[in-house]
N, C-alpha and C positions, 0 to 999 in steps of 0.2 A: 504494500500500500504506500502508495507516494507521501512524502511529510504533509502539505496541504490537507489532502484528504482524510490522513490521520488528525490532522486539528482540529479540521471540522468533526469527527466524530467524537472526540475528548470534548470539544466544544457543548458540542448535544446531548451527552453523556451528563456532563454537569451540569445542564438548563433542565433536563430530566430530570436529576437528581433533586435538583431546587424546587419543580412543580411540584416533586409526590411531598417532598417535603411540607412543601404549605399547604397541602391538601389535608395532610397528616395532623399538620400543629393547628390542634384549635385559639382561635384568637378572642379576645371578649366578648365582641359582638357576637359571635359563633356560639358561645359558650351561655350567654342572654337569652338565645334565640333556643337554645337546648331545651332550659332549663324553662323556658315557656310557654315550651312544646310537653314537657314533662307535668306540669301542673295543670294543661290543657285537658292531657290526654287520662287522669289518673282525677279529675273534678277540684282537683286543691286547691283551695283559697289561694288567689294570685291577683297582683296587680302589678303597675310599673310607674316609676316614681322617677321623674325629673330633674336634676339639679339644676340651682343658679347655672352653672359651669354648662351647662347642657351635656352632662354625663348622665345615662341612663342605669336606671337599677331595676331588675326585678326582682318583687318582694312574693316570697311564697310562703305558707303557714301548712310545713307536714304535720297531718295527723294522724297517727293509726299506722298498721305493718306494712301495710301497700304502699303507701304514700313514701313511709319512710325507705322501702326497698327501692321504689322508682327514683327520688334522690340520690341513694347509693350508685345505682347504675349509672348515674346520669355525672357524678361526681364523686365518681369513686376510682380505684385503683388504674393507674393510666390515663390517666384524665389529667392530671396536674395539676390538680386545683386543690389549693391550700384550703383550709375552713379555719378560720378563727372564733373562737366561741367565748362567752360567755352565761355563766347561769344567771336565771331571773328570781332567783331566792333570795329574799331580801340581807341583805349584810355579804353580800359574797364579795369576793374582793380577789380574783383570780382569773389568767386568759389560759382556756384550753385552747388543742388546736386537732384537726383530722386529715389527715392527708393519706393518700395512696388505701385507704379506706381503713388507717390503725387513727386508734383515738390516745393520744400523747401528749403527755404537758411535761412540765420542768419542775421538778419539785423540791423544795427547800426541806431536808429534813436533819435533825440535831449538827446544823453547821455543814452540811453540804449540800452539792447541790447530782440531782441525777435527772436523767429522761423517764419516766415512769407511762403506765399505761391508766386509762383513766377507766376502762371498758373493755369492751370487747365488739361491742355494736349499740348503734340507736335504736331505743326499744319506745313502746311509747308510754308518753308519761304525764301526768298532769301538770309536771311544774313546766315553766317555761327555759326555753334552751337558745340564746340567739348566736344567728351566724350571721361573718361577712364571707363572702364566697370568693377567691383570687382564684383567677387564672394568670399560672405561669407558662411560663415557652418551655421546649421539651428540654432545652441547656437548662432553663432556671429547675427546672424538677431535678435534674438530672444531679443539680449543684446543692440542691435540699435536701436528696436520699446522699448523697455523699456527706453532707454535714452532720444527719441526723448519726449516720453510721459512727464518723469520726469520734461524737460524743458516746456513742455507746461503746465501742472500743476503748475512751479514755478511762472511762466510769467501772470497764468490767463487768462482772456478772454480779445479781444481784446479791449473792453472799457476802460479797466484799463489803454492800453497804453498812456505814457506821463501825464495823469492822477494825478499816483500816485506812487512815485520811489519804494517805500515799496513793491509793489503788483503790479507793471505794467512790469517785466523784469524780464529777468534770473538772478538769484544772484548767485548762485554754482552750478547748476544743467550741465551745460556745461562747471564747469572749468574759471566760472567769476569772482572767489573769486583771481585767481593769474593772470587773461586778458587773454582774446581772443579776434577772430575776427573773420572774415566769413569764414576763411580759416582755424583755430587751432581747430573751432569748432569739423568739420569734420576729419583735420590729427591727432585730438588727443585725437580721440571720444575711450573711455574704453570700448569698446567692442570686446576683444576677451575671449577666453576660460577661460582665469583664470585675466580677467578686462585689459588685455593689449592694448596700445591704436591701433588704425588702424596703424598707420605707422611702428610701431615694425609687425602687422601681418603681412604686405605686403612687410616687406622687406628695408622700407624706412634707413634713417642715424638719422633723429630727428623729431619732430615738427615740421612744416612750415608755418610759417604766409605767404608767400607771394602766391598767386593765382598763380600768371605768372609761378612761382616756384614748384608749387605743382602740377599742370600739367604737367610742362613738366616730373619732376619727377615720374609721373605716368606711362606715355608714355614711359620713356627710363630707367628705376633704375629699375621699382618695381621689384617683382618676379611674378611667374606664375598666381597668383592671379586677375590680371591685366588681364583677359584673349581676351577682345577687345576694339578697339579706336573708338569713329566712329565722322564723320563729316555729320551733320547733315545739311539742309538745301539745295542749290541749288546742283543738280546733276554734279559733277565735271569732265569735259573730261581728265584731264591728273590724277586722282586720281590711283595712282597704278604705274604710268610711273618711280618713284624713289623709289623703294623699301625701301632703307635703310637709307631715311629720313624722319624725323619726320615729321606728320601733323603739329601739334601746336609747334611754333618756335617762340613765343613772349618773 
């Protein structure tokens, strides 16, 4: 094969390669449009909520095992979509989060810190559960299952905990060498394309230690990325009746 003709097929090899690829990588819009197809098709209280900024959110209220399965599929493992949560039990004061469909948070226990599991799955429940929905790129997922790893290798198995300070907790791996918390873990986790933390990709102003904080900022700052809220738990009669105010208002 002549040089030319071989460029041109190297050429078209990598124009290929870049199509299936954005076919592949769901984008927020994409991801908007899923998930409102998902509370379409399964009757879920859904609506879609506007910001000043003209970023769009849809808001969906799972209730019950269907509902909450059709979620899972929809934003669950390979999907790339971070969840950040918060509970709606009065005095709570902590950011979960669910990805790749494991439910994980960051936990402070007698002076250290680990990744622990909070669940096993969404069951349903009467108290209320709120989420912001991220879509990441298939690097930024890629750069999240890599960090989360990294701290779980630091930390060890969970024997070690309390154990043994050396080997039983994160030391750097999440950013513990300058403090964190259950909350800076996640806004300031270095996963975007060239190691930026989540809050620069989504748009945020800084780091946020505070849960309460980092919620709502999800809900009403981020950028498109944010592409749904949802309130998880008992089925809510007037959810949708005020459009253009926020669920999570703690």
């Amino acid at each position: 094969m002549s040089a030319p003709r071989r460029k041109h097929w190297q050429v078209l090899a990598v124009l290929t390669a870049v199509a299936r690829l954005a076919v592949a990588a769901p984008t927020a819009p994409a991801a908007r449009a899923a998930l409102q197809q998902t509370a379409r098709q399964t009757g879920m209280k859904a609506y879609e909520r506007q910001l000043p900024s003209g970023v769009l959110r849809q808001y969906v209220n799972p209730s019950g095992p269907h509902e909450l399965l059709a979620i899972e599929r929809t934003t669950g493992k390979g999907s790339n979509v971070l969840e950040i949560l918060h509970s709606g039990t009065p005095g709570a004061m902590h950011t979960l989060a669910k990805f790749d469909g494991e439910l994980i948070h960051t936990q402070y226990v007698s002076q250290y810190w680990r990744l622990r599991s909070w669940g096993d799955r969404l069951r349903p429940s009467a108290h209320k559960l709120f989420s912001a929905m991220i879509q990441l790129s298939p690097k930024e997922g890629e750069n999240l299952r890599a960090h989360i790893e990294l701290a779980r290798q630091e930390q060890g198995p969970e024997a070690l905990a309390g154990a043994n300070w050396e080997k039983g907790h994160i030391r750097t791996a999440l950013g513990a060498d300058k403090g964190i918390n259950c909350t800076s873990t996640w806004c300031g986790a270095p996963i975007g394309e060239r190691g930026e933390p989540l809050w620069q990709v989504i748009g945020l102003r800084g780091n946020d230690w505070s849960p309460h904080s980092f919620q709502r900022s999800l809900e009403n700052d981020a950028n498109e990325r944010v592409f749904g809220i949802a309130v998880y738990g008992p089925k809510l009669g007037d959810f949708g009746a005020r459009l253009q105010e926020p669920q999570f208002n703690f």
